[in-house]
C-alpha positions as CSV (number, residue, x, y, z in Angstrom):
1,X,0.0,0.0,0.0
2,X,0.9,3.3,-1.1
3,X,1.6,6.3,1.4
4,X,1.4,10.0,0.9
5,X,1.2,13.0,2.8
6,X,-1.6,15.6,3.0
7,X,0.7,17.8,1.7
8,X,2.0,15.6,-1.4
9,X,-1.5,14.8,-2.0
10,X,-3.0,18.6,-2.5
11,X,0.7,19.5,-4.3
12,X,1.3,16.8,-6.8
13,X,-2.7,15.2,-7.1
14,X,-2.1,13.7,-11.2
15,X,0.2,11.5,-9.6
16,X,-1.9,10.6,-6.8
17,X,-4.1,9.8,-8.9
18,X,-1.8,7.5,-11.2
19,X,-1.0,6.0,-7.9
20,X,-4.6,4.8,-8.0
21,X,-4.7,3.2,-11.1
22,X,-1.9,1.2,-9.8
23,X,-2.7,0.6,-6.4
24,X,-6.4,0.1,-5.0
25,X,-5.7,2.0,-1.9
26,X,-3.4,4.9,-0.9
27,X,-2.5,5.5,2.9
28,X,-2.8,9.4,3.9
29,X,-0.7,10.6,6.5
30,X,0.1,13.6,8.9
31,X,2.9,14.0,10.9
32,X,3.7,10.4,9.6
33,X,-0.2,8.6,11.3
34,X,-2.7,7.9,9.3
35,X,-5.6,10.2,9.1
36,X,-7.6,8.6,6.0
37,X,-6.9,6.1,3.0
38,X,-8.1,7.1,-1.1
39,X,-9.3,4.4,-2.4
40,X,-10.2,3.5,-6.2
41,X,-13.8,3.4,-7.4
42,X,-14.5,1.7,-10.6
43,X,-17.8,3.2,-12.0
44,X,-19.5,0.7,-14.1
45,X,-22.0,1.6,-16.4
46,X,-25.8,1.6,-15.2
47,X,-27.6,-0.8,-16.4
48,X,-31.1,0.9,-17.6
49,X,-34.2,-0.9,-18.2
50,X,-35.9,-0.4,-21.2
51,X,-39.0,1.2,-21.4
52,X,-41.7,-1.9,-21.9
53,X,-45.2,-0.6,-22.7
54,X,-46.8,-3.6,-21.6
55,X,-45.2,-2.8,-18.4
56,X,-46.4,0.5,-18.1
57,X,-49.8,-0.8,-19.3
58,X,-50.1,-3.0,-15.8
59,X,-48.8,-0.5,-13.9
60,X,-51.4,2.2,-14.7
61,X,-53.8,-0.2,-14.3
62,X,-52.8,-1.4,-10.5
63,X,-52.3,2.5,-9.8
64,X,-55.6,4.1,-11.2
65,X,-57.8,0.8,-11.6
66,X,-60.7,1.3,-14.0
67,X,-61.1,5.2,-13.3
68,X,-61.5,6.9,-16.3
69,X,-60.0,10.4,-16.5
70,X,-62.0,13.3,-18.7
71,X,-59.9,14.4,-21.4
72,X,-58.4,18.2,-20.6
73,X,-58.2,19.0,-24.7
74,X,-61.8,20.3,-24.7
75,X,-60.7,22.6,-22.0
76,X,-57.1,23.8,-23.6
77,X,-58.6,24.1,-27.2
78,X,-61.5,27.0,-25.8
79,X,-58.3,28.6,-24.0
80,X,-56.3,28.6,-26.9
81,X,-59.5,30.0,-28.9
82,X,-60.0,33.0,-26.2
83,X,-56.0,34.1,-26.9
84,X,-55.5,36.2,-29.8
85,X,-51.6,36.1,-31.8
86,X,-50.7,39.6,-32.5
């Protein structure tokens, strides 16, 4: 395992952080103890779900059951009508 001072560490950080790529861990010290240790993360890539309508199908239907919502164009096409372009 790797140590470096605080100092090191906030002067010369690009190769702290080749260090990592290296090592999986680096030791941090101050007045030579340990105060913390940097460790590598490896990020993988999320794994998304794709979007399934069927899927969504079910899940409207366990969330809202058989209500029936009125439609809201009636309403926006008379507000449109009552604004005038200039």
């Amino acid at each position: 395992m790797k140590t470096m001072t605080i100092r090191a560490l906030r002067q010369r950080w690009p190769e702290a952080e080749a260090a990592l790529q290296l090592e999986t861990e680096i030791l941090i010290t101050r007045d030579s103890k340990p105060v913390a240790k940097l460790v590598r993360v490896e990020i993988q890539p999320a794994q998304r779900k794709h979007w399934n309508p069927e899927e969504h199908r079910k899940w409207i239907k366990k969330v809202y059951g058989g209500r029936v919502f009125s439609s809201s164009d009636d309403e926006l096409a008379a507000d449109r009508a009552e604004r005038s372009l200039i």
